[in-house]
N, C-alpha and C positions, 0 to 999 in steps of 0.2 A: 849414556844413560846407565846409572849403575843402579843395581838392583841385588838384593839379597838373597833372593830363594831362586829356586830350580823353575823351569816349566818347560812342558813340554811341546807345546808349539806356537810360533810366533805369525801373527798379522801385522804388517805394515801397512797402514793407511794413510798415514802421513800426506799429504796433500787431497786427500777427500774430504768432500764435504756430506754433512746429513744428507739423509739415512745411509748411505755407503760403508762409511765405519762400523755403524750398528749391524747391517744384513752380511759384512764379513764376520764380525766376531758371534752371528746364531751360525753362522756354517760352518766357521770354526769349529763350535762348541757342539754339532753335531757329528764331527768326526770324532770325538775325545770318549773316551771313557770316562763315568762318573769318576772324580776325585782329582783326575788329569786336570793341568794348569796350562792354561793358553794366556802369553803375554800379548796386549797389542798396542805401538804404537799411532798415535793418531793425533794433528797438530788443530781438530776445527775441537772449536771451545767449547762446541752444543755437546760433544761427546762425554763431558764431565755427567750432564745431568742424564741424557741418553741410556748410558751405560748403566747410569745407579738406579734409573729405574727398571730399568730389564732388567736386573740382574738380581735385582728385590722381587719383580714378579713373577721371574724363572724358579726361584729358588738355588742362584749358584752363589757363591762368595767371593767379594772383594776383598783379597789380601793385601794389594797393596796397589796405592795409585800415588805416581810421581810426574813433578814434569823440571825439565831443564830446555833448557833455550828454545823454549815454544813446541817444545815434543808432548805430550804428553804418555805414559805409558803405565797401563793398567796389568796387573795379574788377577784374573778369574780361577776357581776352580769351580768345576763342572759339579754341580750336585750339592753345593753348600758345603762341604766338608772344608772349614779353619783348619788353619795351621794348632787351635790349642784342639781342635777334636769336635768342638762346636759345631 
């Protein structure tokens, strides 16, 4: 899984299914500081849409969502802060 930016900490959920992937990446995101970047991967499909809505009614930012051979793997940053400053 290649990815471009930094972050600071990773979830593996990879073989879980809903809501699992979801209830790791709020506890995740409760250990981070605002602005900190937690990557997670995760192979159940529901996580695509899961994720885009928490993370539209949290108020954090999806920088980048990729998948390669059935991984799927998202970068969050905690607090809405883009990479342009947004």
């Amino acid at each position: 899984m290649v990815t471009m930016l930094e972050f600071d900490f990773e979830v593996d959920a990879c073989g879980l299914m809903c809501p699992l992937p979801l209830l790791r990446l709020k506890k995740a995101l409760q250990g981070l500081d605002q602005g900190q970047v937690v990557r997670v991967l995760a192979t159940d499909p529901a996580a695509v849409l899961d994720f885009g809505v928490f993370i539209e009614q949290a108020g954090h930012a999806l920088l980048c969502r990729q998948e390669e051979e059935g991984v799927l793997c998202f970068l969050i940053r905690k607090g809405g802060y883009r990479e342009d400053g947004r």
